[in-house]
VMD Tcl script that draws the C-alpha trace (Angstrom):
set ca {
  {7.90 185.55 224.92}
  {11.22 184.50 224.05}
  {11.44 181.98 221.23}
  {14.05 179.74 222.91}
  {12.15 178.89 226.02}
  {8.59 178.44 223.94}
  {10.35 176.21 221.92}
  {11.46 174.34 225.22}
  {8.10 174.17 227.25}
  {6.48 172.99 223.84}
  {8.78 169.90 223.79}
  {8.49 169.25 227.27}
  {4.97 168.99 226.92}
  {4.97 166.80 224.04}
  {7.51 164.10 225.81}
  {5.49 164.70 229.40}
  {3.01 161.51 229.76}
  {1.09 163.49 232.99}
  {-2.03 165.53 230.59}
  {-2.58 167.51 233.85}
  {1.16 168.71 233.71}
  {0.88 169.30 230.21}
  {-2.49 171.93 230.48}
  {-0.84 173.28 233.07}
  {2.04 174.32 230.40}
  {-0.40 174.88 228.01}
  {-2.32 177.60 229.99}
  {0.87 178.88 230.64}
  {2.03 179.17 227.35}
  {-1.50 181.01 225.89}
  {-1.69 183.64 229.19}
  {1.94 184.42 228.34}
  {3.58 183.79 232.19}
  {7.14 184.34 231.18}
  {7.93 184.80 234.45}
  {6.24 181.53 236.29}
  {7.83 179.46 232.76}
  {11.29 180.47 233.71}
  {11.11 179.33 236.97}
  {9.89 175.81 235.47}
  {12.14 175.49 233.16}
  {15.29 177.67 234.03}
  {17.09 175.65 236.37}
  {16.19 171.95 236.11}
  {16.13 169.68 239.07}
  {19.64 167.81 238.92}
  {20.89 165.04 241.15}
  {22.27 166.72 244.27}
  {22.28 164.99 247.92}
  {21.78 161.45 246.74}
  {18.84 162.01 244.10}
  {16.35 164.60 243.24}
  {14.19 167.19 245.82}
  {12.15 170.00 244.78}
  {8.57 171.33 244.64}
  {5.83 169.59 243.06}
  {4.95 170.90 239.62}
  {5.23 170.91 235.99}
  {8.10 171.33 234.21}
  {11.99 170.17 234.55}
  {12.57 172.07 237.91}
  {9.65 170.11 239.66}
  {9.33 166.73 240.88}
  {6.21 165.15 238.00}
  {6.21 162.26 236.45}
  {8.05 163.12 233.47}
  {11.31 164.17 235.93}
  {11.12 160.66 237.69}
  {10.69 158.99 234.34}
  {14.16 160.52 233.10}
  {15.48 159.68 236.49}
  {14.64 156.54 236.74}
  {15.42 156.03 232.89}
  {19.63 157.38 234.51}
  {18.92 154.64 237.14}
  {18.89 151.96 234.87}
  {21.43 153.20 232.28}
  {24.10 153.62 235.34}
  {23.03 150.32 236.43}
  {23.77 148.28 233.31}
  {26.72 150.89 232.42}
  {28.10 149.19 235.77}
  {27.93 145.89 235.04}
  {25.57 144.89 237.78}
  {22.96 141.84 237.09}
  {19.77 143.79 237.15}
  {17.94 140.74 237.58}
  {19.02 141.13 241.07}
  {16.16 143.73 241.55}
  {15.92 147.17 242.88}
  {13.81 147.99 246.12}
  {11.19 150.35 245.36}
  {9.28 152.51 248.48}
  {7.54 155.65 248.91}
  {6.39 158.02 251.72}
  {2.62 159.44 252.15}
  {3.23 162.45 250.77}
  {1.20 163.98 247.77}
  {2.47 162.80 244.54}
  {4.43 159.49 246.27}
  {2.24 156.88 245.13}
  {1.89 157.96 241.56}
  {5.69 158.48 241.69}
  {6.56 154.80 242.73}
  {4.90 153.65 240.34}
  {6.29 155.18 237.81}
  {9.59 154.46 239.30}
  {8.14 150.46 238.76}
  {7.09 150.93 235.27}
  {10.45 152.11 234.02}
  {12.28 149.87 235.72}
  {9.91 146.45 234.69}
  {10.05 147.93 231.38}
  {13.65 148.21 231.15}
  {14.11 144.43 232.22}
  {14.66 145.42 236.04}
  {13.45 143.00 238.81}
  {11.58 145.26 241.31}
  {11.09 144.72 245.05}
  {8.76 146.95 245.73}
  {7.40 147.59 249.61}
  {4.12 146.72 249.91}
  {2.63 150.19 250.97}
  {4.19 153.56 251.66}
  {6.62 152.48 254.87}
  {9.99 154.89 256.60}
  {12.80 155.31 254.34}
  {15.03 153.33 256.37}
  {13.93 149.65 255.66}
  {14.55 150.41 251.49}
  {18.44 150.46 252.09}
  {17.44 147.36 255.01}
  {15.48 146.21 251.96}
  {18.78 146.58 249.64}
  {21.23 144.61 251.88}
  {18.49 142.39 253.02}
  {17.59 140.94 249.68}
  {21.11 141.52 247.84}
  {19.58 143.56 245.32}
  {22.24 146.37 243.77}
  {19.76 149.75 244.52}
  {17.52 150.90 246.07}
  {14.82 154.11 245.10}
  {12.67 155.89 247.76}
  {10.34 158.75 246.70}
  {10.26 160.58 249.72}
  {11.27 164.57 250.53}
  {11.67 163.44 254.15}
  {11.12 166.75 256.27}
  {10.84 169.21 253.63}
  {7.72 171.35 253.24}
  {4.06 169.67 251.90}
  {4.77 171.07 248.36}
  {7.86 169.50 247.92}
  {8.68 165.83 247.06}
  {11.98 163.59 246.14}
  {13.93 160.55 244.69}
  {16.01 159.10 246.99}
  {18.65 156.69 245.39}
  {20.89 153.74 247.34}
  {23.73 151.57 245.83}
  {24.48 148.15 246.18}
  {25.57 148.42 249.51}
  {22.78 150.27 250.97}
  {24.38 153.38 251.08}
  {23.23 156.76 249.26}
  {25.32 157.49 245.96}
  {28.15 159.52 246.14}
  {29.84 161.16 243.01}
  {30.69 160.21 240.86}
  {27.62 157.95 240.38}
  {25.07 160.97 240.82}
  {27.02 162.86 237.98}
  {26.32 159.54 235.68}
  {22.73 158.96 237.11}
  {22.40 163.02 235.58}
  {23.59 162.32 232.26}
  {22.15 159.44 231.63}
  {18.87 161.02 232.77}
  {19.37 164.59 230.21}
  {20.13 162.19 227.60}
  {16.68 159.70 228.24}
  {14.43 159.33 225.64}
  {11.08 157.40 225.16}
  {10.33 155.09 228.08}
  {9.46 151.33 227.52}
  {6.80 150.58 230.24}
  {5.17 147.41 232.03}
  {3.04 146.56 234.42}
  {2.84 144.65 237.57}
  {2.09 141.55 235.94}
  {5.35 141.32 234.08}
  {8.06 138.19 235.70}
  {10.69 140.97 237.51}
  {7.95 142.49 239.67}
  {7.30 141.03 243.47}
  {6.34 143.16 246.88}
  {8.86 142.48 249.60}
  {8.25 139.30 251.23}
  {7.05 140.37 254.75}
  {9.25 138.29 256.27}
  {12.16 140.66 255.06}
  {10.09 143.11 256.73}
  {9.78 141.11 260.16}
  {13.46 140.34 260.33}
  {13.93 144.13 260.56}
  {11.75 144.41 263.71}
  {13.48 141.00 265.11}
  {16.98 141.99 264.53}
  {16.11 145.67 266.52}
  {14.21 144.42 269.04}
  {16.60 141.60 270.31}
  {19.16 144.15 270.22}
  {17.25 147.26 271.78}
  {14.45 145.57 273.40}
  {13.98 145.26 277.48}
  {12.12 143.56 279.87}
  {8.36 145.27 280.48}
  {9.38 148.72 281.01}
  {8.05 151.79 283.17}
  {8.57 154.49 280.95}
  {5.75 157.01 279.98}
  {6.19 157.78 276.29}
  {4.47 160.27 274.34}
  {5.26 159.25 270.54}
  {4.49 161.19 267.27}
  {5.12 160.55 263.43}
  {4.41 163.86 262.48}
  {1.63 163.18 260.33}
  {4.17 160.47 258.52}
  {4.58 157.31 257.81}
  {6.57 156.16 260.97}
  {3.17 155.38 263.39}
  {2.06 151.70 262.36}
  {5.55 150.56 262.05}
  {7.37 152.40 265.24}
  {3.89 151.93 267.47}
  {4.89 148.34 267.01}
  {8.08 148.32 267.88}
  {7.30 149.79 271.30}
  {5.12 147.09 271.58}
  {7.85 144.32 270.33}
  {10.74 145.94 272.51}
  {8.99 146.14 275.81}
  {7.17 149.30 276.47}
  {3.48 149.20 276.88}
  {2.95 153.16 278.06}
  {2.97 154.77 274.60}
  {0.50 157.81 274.12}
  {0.49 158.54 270.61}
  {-0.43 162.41 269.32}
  {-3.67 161.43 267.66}
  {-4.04 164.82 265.28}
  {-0.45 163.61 264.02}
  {-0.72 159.93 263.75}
  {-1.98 159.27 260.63}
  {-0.15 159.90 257.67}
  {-0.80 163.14 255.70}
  {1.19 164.82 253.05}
  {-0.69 168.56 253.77}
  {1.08 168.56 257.29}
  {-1.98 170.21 258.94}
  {-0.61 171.13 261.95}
  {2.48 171.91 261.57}
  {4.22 175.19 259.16}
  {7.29 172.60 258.39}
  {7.18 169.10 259.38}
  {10.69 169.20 260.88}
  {11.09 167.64 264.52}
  {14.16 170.26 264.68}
  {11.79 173.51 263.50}
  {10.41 175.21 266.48}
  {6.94 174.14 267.70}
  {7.01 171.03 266.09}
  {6.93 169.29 269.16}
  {4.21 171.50 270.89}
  {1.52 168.85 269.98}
  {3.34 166.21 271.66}
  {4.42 168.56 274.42}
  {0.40 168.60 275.36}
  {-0.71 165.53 274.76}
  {2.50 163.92 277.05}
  {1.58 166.99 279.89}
  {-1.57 165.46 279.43}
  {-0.93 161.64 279.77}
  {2.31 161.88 282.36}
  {4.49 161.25 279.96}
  {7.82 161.75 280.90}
  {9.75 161.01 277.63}
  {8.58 162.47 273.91}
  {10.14 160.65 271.12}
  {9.34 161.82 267.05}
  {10.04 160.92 263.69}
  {10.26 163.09 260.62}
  {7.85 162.34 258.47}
  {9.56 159.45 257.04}
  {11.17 158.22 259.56}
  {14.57 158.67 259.40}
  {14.87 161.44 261.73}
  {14.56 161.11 265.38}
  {13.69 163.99 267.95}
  {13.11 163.56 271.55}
  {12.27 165.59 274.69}
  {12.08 164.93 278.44}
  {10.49 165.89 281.25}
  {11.99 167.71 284.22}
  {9.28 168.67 287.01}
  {6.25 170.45 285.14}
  {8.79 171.62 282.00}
  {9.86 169.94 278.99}
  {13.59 169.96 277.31}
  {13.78 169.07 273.84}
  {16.93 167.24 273.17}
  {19.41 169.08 270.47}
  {20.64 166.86 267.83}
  {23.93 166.57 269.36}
  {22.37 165.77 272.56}
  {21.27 162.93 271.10}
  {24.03 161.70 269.31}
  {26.19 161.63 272.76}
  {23.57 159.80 274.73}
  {23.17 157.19 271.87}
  {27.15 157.28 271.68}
  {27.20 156.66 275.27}
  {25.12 153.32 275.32}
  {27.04 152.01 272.42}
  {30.51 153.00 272.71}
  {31.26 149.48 274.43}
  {30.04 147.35 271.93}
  {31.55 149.30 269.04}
  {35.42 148.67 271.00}
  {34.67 145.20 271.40}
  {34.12 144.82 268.09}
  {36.73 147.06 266.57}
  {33.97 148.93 264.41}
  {34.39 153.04 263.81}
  {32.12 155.26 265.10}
  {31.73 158.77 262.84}
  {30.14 162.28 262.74}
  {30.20 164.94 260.29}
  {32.03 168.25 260.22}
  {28.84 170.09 261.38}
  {28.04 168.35 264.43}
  {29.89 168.71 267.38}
  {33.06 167.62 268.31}
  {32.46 165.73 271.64}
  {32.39 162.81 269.92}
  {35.66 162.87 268.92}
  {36.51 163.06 272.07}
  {34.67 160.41 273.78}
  {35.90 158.44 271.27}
  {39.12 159.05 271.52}
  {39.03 158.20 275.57}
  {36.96 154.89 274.70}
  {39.84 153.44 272.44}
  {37.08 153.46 269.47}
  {38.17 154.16 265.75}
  {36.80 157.92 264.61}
  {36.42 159.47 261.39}
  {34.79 163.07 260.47}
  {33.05 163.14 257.28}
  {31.29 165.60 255.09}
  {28.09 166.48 255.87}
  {25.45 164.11 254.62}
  {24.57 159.86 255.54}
  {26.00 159.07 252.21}
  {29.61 159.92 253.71}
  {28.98 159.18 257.33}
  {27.67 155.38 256.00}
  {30.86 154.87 254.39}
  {33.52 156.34 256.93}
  {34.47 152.78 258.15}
  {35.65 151.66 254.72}
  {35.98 148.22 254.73}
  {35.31 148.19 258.22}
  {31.81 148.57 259.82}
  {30.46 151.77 261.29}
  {28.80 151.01 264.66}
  {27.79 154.29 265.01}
  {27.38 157.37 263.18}
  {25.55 160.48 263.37}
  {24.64 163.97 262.65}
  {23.32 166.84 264.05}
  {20.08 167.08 262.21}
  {18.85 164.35 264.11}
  {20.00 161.29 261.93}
  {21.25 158.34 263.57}
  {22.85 154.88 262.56}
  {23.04 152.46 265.63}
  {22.73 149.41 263.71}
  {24.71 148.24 260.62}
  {21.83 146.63 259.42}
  {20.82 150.01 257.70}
  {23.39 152.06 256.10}
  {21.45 155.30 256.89}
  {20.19 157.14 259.50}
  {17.54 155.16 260.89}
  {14.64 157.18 263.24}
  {13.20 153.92 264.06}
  {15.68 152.19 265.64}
  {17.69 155.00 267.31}
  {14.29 155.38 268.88}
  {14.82 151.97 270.30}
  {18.18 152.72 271.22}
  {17.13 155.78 273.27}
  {14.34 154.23 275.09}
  {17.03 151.70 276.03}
  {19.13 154.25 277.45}
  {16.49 156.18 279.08}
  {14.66 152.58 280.45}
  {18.16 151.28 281.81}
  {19.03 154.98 283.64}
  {15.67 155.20 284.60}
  {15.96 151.71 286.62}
  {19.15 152.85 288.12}
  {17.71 156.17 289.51}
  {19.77 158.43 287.11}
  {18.08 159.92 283.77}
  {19.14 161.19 279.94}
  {19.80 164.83 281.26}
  {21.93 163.16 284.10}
  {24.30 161.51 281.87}
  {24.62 164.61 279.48}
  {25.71 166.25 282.92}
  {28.30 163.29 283.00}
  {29.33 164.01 279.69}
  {30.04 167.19 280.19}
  {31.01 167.15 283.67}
  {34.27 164.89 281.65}
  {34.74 166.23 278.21}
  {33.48 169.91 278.89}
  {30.84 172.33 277.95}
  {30.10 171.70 273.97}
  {27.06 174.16 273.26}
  {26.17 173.70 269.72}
  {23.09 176.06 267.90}
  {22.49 176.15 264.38}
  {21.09 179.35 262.48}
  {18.94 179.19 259.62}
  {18.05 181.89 256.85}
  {15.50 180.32 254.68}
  {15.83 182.32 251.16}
  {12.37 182.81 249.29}
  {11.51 183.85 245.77}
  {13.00 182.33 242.25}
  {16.14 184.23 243.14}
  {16.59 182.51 246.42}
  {19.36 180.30 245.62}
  {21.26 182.65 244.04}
  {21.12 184.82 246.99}
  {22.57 181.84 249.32}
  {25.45 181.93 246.66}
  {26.07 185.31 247.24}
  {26.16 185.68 250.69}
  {28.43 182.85 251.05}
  {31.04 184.36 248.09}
  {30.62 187.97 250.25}
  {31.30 185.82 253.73}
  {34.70 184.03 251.60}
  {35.82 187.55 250.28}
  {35.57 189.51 253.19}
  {35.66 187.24 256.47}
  {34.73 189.12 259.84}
  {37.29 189.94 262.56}
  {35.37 189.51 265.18}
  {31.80 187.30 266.03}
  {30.43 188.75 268.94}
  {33.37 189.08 271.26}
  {35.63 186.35 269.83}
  {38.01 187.08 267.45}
  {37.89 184.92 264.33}
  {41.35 182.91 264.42}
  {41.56 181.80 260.80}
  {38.92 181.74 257.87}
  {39.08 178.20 256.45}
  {37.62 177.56 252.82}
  {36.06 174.42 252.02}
  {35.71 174.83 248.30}
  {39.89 173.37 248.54}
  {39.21 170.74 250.81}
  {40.38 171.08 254.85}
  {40.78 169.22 258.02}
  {41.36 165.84 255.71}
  {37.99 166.20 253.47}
  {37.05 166.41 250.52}
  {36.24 169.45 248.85}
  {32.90 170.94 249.84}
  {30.90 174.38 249.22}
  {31.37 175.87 253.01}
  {33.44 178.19 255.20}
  {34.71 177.72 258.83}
  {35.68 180.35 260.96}
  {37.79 179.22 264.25}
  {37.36 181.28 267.28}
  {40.21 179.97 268.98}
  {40.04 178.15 271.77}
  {36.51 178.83 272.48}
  {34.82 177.09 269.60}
  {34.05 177.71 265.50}
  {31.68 178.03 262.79}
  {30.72 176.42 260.28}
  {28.85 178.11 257.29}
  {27.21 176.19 253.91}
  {24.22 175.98 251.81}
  {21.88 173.53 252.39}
  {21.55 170.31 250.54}
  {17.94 169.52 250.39}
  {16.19 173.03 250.80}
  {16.84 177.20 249.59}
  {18.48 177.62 253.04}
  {22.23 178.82 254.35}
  {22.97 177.47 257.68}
  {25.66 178.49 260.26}
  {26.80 175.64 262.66}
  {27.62 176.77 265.67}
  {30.18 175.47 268.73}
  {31.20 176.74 271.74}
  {33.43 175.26 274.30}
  {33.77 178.02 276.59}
  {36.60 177.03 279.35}
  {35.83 174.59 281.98}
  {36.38 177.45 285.00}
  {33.42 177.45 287.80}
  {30.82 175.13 288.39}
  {28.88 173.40 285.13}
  {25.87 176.05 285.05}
  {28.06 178.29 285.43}
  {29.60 177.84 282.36}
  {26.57 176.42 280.49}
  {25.19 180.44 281.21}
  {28.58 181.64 279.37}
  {28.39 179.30 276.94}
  {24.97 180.34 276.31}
  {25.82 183.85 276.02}
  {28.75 183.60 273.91}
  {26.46 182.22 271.51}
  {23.85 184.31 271.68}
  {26.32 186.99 270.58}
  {28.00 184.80 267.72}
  {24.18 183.90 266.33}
  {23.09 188.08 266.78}
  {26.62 188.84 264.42}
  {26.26 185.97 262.11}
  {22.49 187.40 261.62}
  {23.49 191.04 260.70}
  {26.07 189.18 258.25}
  {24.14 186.80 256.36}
  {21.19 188.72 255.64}
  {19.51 187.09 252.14}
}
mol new
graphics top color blue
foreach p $ca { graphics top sphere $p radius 0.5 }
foreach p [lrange $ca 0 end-1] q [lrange $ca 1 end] { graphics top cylinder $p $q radius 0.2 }
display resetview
């Protein structure tokens, strides 16, 4: 075995304070697994989108307790290298999956230990009320160990600033060295003076504030709701209950919170299937409306019913029919409403006829929360289903953008009209904006290395043509474009009649193509729905042949 990476694993496992980890190693080390060591230890999990994501397992590239030690160990250093009064406290939560719990609290340890105050939730709640929790209590960060929708193996460290927001460089680049250069943890306990749980009436004021905003009078809708085996069900269950709407069927095989995902390959309300549970059970009850969460919460996916069939709701579907509800409000009050370069570009132009302030980010909350400055962003969204309707969270919230849809839905409903009716409106106005997305999941230790290469074969050699279209220009990210900053991605304009968007994923070994066509507004609107349709077919069939992994 080579000497260099024996002499690694054997001081990881003397510095790693989990002794399952370590005999893991061990056993590694005495059967001789070169191969399963250097895919431990060869490319270490590094802060990326906001924090850390990865599989569970021993070693530097997995999420253990010895990776969220060092990480939390960065936390503090970048904390007190800032300035900030730590006394101040840092919101703690977790999700249900395997690994969270014993996670937090080593997140809590480090952080009592290093003379932190800690708010930590008082069980393992959504994502979205730690950055509430952050600007709630004034505390300057926030920490969520959560791998939102990612698969059952994997888990994650979620990290907020002061403001709520996810960190952007260059804190994440400080967080990492601080974190390589982390050496023996001091611990403490619960007991010690920084350490309280969240008061629940921080926790209650959430659930006020969204409910007098999205709530209505007793309503007649027939909901179907799931968490996705998550930790959305107690706390978004209520909510229906708070805000009006007594007809909610829940998925029972999905309600409670697991981490193994039983019934479902990826617990992604975007993956397909994922709703095929909820499909039944609302067939079942008369449901006409499905809404989901991702399993923590901060994702929100919805379908509706249309005679005996079922239409689930794109992300960008979504984001226009939220848009639509709350584009009055956000003029009124001169706050900006935002999207990111992936999602579709209907927005922008709804937007633009409302009067409202618009900015495209990069793709990611952590930009989309901060694209009204000093301003306030009363909207903001993206197409893999994350939502922001309220500036009460700086992040997509699943929970109340559920509230915000049910509005919608509840008020159209009264009025005779539905959700698919107004997307006909929408496009009826701004034109046909048919967005798909294509993902190539890469497996195997080489898998990210194949997304790199792909994408450097795609830059080097653009195609002429995707499907029928000709590809207008070729523009690379890498340098920046269309105002942003620079990015690892590739766009490819097809004129007139829409573009593509092609980058790595953030959070998982995947390379996803964004796809949007605006075929011209000729004929009646299923009419060109069908070409739209068609044309991207045809782009999806040639983007498949080109980024084969």
């Amino acid at each position: 075995m080579n000497q260099s990476l024996r002499e690694r694993v054997t001081s990881w496992i003397d510095e790693d304070p989990d002794h399952d980890d370590q005999a893991t190693l061990r056993e590694l080390l005495e059967a001789g697994d070169e191969a399963e060591l250097e895919r431990r230890f060869a490319a270490p999990l590094t802060f990326g989108t906001a924090g850390l994501r990865g599989p569970e397992m021993a070693g530097p590239a997995g999420m253990n307790r010895a990776t969220v030690r060092r990480a939390t160990q960065g936390v503090v250093a970048w904390l007190k290298e800032s300035g900030l009064d730590v006394r101040r406290g840092v919101v703690v939560g977790r999700d249900a999956r395997h690994g969270s719990e014993r996670f937090n609290d080593e997140v809590v340890a480090v952080l009592l230990g290093a003379g932190v105050s800690v708010f930590e939730m008082p069980s393992a709640l959504p994502t979205p009320l730690v950055p509430y929790g952050v600007k709630a209590l004034g505390a300057v960060a926030g920490i969520m160990i959560t791998a939102s929708h990612n698969p059952p193996q994997d888990n994650g460290f979620k990290l907020y600033a002061r403001d709520g927001a996810q960190i952007v460089p260059p804190d994440d680049e400080i967080v990492e060295r601080f974190a390589q250069a982390a050496g023996e943890a001091v611990l403490a306990d619960r007991t010690a003076a920084g350490h309280q749980f969240v008061p629940p009436a921080t926790l209650a004021a959430y659930d006020a504030h969204m409910v007098a905003r999205f709530g209505v009078e007793t309503s007649a809708l027939n909901i179907t709701y799931t968490p996705l085996h998550g930790v959305g069900g107690a706390e978004m269950t209520r909510l229906f209950s708070l805000a009006g709407y007594d007809q909610v069927t829940v998925v029972a095989e999905q309600f409670a919170p697991d981490g193994s995902f039983p019934t479902l390959p990826f617990p992604n309300p975007e993956e397909p299937g994922a709703l095929d549970l909820a499909i039944a059970t609302a067939t079942h009850a008369g449901s006409t409306l499905i809404i989901a969460n991702d399993p923590d919460a901060d994702r929100l996916g919805a379908a509706v019913r249309v005679d005996d069939e079922w239409v689930v709701l794109g992300g960008d579907q979504i984001g226009w029919l939220l848009a639509s509800s709350l584009l009055a409000e956000i003029v009124e009050r001169d706050e900006v409403i935002a999207t990111s370069i992936v999602s579709s570009t209907l927005l922008e132009a709804m937007a633009k006829e409302a009067g409202a302030r618009f900015a495209t980010t990069l793709t990611g909350f952590k930009w989309i929360s901060r694209a009204a400055g000093a301003g306030v962003l009363g909207f903001g969204y993206e197409e893999a289903l994350g939502y922001a309707v309220d500036p009460l969270v700086a992040d997509k919230d699943g929970l109340s953008s559920a509230l915000a849809l049910c509005a919608l839905a509840d008020d159209l409903s009264r009025h005779g009209h539905s959700l698919l009716g107004r997307l006909d409106e929408l496009e009826e106005r701004f034109g046909v904006h048919a967005t798909s997305q294509l993902s190539i999941r890469a497996e195997g230790p080489d898998g990210l290395a194949s997304i790199q290469r792909a994408l450097e074969d795609l830059r080097s050699s653009p195609p002429l043509t995707l499907g029928t279209l000709r590809v207008t220009s070729s523009i690379d990210l890498r340098v920046g474009g269309r105002g942003l900053p620079p990015t690892d991605g590739l766009i490819l304009e097809l004129g007139a009649t829409g573009r593509v968007i092609v980058r790595p994923s953030g959070t998982e070994a995947k390379l996803k193509a964004y796809v949007e066509v605006t075929p011209p507004r000729e004929g009646a609107l299923v009419e060109q729905r069908h070409l739209a349709r068609r044309i991207d077919q045809e782009i999806r069939d040639s983007l498949g042949d080109l980024l084969r992994l």
